[in-house]
PyMOL commands that place a pseudoatom at each C-alpha (Angstrom):
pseudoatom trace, name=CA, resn=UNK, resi=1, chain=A, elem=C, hetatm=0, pos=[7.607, -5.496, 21.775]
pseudoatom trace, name=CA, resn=UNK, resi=2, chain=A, elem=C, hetatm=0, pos=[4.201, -4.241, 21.772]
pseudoatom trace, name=CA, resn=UNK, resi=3, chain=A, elem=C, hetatm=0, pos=[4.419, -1.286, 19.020]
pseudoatom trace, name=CA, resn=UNK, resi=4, chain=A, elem=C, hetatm=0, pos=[7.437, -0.405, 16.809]
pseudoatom trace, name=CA, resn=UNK, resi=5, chain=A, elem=C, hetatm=0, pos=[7.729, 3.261, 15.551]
pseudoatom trace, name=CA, resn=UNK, resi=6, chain=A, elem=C, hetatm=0, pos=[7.112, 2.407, 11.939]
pseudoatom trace, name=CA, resn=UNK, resi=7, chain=A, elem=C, hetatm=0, pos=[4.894, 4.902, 9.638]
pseudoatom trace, name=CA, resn=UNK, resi=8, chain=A, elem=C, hetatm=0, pos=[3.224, 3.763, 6.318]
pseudoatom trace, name=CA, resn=UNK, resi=9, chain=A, elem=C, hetatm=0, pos=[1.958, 6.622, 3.977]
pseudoatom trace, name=CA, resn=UNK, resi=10, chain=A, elem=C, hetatm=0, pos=[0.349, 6.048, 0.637]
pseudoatom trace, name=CA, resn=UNK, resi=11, chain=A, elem=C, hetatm=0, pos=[-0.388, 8.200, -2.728]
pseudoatom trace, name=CA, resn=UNK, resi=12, chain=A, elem=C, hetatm=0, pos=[-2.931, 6.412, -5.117]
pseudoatom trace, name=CA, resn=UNK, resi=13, chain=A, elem=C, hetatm=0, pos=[-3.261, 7.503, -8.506]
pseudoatom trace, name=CA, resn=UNK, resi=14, chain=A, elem=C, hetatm=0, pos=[-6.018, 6.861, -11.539]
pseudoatom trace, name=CA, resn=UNK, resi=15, chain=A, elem=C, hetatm=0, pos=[-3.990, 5.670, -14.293]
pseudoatom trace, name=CA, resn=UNK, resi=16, chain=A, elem=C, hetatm=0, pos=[-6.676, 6.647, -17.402]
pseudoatom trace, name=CA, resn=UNK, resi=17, chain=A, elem=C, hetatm=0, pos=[-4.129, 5.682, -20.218]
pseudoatom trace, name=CA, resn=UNK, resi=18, chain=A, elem=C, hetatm=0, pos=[-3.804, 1.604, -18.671]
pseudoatom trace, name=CA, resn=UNK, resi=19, chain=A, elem=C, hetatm=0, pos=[-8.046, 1.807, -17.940]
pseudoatom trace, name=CA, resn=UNK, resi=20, chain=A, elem=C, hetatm=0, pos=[-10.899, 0.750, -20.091]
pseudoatom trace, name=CA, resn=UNK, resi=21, chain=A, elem=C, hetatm=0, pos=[-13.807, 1.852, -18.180]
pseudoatom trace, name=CA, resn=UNK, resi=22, chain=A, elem=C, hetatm=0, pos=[-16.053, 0.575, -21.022]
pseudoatom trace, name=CA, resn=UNK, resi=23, chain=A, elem=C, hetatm=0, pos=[-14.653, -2.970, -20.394]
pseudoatom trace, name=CA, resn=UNK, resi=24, chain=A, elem=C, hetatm=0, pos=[-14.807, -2.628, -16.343]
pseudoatom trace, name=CA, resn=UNK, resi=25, chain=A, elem=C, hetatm=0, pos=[-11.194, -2.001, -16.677]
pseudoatom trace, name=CA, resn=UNK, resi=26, chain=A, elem=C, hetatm=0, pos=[-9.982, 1.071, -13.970]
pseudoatom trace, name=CA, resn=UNK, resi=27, chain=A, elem=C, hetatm=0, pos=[-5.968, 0.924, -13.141]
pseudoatom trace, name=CA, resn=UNK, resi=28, chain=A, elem=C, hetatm=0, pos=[-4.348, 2.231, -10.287]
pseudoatom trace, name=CA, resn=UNK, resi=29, chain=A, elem=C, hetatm=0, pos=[-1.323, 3.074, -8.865]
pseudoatom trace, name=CA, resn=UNK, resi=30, chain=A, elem=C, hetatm=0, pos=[0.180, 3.809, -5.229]
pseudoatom trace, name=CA, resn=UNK, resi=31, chain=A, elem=C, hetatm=0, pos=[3.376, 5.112, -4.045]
pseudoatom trace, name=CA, resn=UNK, resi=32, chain=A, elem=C, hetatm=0, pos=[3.824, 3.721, -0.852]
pseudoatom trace, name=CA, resn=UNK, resi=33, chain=A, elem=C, hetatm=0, pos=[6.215, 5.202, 1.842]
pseudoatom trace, name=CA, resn=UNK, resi=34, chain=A, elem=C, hetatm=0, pos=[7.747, 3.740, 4.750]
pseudoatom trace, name=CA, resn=UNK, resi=35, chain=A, elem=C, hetatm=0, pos=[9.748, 4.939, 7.331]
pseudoatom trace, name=CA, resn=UNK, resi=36, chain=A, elem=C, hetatm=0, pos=[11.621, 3.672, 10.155]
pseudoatom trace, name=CA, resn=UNK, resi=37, chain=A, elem=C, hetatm=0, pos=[11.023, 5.738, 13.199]
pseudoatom trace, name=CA, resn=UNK, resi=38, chain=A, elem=C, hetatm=0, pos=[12.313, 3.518, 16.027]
pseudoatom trace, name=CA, resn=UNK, resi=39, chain=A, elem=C, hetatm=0, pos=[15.878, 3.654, 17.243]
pseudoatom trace, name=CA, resn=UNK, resi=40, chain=A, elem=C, hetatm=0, pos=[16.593, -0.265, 15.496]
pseudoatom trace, name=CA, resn=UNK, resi=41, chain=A, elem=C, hetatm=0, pos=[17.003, -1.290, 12.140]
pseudoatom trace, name=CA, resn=UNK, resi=42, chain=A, elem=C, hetatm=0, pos=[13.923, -3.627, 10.858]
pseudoatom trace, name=CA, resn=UNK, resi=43, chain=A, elem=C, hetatm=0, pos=[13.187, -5.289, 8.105]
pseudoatom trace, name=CA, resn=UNK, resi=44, chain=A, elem=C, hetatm=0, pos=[10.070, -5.434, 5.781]
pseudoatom trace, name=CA, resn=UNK, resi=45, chain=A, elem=C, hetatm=0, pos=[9.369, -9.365, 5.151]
pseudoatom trace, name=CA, resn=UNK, resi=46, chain=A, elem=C, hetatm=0, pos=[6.033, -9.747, 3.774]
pseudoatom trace, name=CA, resn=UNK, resi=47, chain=A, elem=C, hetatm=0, pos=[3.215, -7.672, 2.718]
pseudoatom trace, name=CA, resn=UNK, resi=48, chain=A, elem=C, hetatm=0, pos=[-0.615, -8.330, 2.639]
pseudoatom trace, name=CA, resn=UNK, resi=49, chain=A, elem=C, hetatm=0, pos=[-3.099, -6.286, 1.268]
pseudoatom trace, name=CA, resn=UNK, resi=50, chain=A, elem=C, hetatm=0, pos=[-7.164, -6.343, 1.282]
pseudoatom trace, name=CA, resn=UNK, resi=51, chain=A, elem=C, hetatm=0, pos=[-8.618, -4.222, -2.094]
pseudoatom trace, name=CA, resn=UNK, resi=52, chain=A, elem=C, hetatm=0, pos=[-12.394, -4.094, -2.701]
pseudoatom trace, name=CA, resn=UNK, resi=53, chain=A, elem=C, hetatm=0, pos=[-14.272, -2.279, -5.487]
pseudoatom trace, name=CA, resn=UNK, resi=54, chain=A, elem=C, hetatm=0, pos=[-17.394, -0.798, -5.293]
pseudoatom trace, name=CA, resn=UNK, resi=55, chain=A, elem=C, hetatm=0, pos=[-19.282, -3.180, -7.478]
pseudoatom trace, name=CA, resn=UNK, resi=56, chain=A, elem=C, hetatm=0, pos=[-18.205, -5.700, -4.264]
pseudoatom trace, name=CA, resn=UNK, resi=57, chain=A, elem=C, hetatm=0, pos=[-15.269, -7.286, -5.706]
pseudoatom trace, name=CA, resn=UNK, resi=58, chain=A, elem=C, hetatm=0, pos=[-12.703, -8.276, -3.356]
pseudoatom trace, name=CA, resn=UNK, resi=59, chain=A, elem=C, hetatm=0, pos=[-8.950, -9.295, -3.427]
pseudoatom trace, name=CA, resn=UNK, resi=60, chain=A, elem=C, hetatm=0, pos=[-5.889, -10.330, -0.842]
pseudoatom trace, name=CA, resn=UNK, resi=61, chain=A, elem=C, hetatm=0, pos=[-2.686, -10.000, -1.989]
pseudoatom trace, name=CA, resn=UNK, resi=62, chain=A, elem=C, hetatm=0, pos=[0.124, -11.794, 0.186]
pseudoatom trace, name=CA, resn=UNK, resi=63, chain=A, elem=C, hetatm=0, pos=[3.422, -12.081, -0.272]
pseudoatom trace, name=CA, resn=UNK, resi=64, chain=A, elem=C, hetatm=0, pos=[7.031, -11.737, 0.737]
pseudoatom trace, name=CA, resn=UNK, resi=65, chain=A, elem=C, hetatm=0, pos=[8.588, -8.406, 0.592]
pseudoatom trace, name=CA, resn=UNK, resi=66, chain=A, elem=C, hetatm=0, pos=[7.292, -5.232, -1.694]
pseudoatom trace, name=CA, resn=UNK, resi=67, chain=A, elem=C, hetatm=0, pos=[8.269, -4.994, -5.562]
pseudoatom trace, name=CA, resn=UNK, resi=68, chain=A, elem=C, hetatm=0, pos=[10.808, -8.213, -5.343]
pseudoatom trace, name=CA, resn=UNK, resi=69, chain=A, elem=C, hetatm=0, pos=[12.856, -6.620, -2.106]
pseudoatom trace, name=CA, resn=UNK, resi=70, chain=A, elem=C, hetatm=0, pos=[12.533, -6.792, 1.469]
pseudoatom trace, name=CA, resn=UNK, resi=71, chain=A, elem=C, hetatm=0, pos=[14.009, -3.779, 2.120]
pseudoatom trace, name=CA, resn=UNK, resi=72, chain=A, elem=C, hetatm=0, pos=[16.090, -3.064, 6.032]
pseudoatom trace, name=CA, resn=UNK, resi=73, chain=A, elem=C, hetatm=0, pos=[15.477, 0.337, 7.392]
pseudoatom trace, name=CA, resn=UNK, resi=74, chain=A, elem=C, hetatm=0, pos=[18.052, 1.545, 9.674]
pseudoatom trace, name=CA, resn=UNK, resi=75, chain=A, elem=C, hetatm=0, pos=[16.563, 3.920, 12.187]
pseudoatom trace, name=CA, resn=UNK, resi=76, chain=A, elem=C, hetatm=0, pos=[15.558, 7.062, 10.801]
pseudoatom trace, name=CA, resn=UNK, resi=77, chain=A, elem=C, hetatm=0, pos=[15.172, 5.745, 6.856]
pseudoatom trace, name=CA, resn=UNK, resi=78, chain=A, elem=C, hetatm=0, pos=[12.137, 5.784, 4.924]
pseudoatom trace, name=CA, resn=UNK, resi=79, chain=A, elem=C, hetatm=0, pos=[11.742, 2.973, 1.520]
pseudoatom trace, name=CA, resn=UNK, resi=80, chain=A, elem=C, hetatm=0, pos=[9.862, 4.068, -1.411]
pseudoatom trace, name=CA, resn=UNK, resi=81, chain=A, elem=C, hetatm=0, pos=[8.130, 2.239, -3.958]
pseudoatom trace, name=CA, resn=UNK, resi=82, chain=A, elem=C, hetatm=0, pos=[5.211, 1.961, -6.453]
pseudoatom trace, name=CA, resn=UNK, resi=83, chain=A, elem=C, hetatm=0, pos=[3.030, -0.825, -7.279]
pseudoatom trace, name=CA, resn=UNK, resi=84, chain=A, elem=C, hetatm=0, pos=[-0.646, -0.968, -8.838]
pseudoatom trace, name=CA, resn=UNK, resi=85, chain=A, elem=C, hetatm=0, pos=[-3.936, -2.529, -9.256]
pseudoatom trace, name=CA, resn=UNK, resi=86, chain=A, elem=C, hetatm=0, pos=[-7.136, -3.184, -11.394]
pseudoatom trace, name=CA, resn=UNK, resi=87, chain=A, elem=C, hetatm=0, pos=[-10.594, -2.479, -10.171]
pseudoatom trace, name=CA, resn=UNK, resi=88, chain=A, elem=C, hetatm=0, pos=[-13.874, -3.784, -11.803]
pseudoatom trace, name=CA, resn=UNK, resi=89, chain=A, elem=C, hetatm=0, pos=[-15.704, -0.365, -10.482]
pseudoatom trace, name=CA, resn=UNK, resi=90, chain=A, elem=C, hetatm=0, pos=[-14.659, 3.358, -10.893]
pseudoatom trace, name=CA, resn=UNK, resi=91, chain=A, elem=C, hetatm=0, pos=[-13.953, 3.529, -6.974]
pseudoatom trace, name=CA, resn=UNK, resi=92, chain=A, elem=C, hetatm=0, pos=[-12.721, 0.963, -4.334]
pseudoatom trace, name=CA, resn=UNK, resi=93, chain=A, elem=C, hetatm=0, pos=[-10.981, 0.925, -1.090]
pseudoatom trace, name=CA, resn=UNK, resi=94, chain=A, elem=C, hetatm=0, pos=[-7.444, -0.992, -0.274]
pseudoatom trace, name=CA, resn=UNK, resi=95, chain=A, elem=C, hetatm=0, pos=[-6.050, -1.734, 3.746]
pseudoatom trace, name=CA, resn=UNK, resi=96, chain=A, elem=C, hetatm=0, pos=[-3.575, -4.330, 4.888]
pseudoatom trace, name=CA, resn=UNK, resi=97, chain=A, elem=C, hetatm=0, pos=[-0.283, -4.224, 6.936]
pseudoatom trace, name=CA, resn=UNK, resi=98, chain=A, elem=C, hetatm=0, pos=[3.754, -4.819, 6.773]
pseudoatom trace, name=CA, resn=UNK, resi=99, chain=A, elem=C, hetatm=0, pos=[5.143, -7.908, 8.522]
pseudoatom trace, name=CA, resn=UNK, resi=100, chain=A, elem=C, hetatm=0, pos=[8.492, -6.411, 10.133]
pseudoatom trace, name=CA, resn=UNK, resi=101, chain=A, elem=C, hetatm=0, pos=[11.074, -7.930, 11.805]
pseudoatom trace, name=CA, resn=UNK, resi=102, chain=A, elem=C, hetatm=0, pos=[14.015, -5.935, 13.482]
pseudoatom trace, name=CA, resn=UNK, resi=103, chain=A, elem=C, hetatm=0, pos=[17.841, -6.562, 14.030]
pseudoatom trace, name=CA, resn=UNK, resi=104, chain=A, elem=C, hetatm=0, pos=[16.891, -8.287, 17.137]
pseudoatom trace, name=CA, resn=UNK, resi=105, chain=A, elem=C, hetatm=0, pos=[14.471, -10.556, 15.721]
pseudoatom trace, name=CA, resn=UNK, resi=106, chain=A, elem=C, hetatm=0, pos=[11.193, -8.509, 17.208]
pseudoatom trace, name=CA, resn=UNK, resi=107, chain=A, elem=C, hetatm=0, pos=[8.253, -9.522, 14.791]
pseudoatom trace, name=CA, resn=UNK, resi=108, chain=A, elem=C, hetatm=0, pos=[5.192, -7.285, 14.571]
pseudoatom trace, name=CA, resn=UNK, resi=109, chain=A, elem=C, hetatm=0, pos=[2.784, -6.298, 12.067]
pseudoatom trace, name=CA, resn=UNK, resi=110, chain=A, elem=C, hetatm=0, pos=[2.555, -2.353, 11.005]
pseudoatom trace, name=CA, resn=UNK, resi=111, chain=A, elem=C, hetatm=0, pos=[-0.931, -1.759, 9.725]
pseudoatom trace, name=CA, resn=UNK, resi=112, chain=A, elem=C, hetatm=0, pos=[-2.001, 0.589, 6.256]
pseudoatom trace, name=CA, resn=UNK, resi=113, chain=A, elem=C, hetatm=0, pos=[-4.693, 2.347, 6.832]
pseudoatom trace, name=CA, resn=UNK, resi=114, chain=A, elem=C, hetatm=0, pos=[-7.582, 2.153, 4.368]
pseudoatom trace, name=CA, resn=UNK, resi=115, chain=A, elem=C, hetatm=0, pos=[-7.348, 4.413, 1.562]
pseudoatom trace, name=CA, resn=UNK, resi=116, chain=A, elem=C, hetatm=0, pos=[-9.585, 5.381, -1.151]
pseudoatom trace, name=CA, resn=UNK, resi=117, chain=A, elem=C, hetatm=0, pos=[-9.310, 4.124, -5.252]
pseudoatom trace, name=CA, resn=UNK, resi=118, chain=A, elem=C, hetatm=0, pos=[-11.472, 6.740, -7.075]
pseudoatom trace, name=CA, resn=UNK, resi=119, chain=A, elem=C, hetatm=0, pos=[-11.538, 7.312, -11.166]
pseudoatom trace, name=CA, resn=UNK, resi=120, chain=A, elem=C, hetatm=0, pos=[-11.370, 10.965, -11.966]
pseudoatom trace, name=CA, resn=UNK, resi=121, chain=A, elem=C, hetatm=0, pos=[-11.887, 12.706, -15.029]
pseudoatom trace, name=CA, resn=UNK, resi=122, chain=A, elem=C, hetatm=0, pos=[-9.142, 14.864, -14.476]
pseudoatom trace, name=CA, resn=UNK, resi=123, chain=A, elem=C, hetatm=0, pos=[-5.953, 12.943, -15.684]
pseudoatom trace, name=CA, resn=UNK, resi=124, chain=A, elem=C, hetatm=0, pos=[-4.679, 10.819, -12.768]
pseudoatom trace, name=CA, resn=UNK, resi=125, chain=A, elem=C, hetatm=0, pos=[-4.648, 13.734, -10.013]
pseudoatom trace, name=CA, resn=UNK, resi=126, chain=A, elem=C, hetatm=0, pos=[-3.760, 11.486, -6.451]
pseudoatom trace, name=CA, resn=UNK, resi=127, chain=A, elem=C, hetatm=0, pos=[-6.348, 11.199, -4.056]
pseudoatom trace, name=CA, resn=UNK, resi=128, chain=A, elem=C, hetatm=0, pos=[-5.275, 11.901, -0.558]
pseudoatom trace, name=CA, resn=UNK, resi=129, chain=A, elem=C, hetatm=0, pos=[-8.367, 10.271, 0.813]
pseudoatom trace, name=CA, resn=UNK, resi=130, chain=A, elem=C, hetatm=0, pos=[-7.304, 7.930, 4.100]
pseudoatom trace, name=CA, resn=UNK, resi=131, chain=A, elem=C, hetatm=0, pos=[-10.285, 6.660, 5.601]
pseudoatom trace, name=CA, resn=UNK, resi=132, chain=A, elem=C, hetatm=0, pos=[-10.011, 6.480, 9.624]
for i in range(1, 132): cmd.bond("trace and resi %d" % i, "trace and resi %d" % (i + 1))
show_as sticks, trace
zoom trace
């Protein structure tokens, strides 16, 4: 299977009340969505994320399943969840992909595009910022 109908969309927040920004402390969160598009049911196994800062700082995250689950999507179902991370730097970028496997045993990877990590001073309001 070349491409599976899979869509990834994700909300990151500023969390100023977990931040120190005087330490080089700046908490995020994102709500990630994903929904199963295809006409199979598939499974999300693993997950593996690349986050930089803009000071340079860069981490990989890899790992099975999302927040302790590996959720199955039948066709047409969407999983929601929320996770977070620290940055060293006010702003900073995060990418990476889903390993899925479907009821049939099909493996493929769904990609997340690059989204942007960016401080406000206005309380935590998302960013909808998906670099291309």
């Amino acid at each position: 299977m070349s491409s599976f109908p899979m869509t990834v969309q994700v909300e990151p927040r500023f969390l100023p009340d977990q931040s120190s920004p005087e330490d080089g402390v700046f908490t995020f969160a994102y709500a990630v969505t994903i929904t199963n598009n295809g006409d199979r049911a598939a499974q999300v196994i693993a997950r593996h994320w690349f986050i930089q800062d803009a000071a340079g700082h860069t981490q990989e995250v890899a790992g099975l399943g999302v927040i302790g689950q590996q959720p199955l999507l039948a066709p047409g179902e969407t999983f929601h969840y929320t996770s977070g991370c620290r940055l060293q730097a006010s702003t900073g970028t995060m990418r990476g992909s889903f390993f899925i496997v479907t009821e049939r045993a099909e493996r493929f990877d769904v990609p997340i595009p690059m989204f942007v990590l960016e401080a406000d001073a206005g309380g935590g309001i998302p960013s909808s910022r998906v670099l291309h």
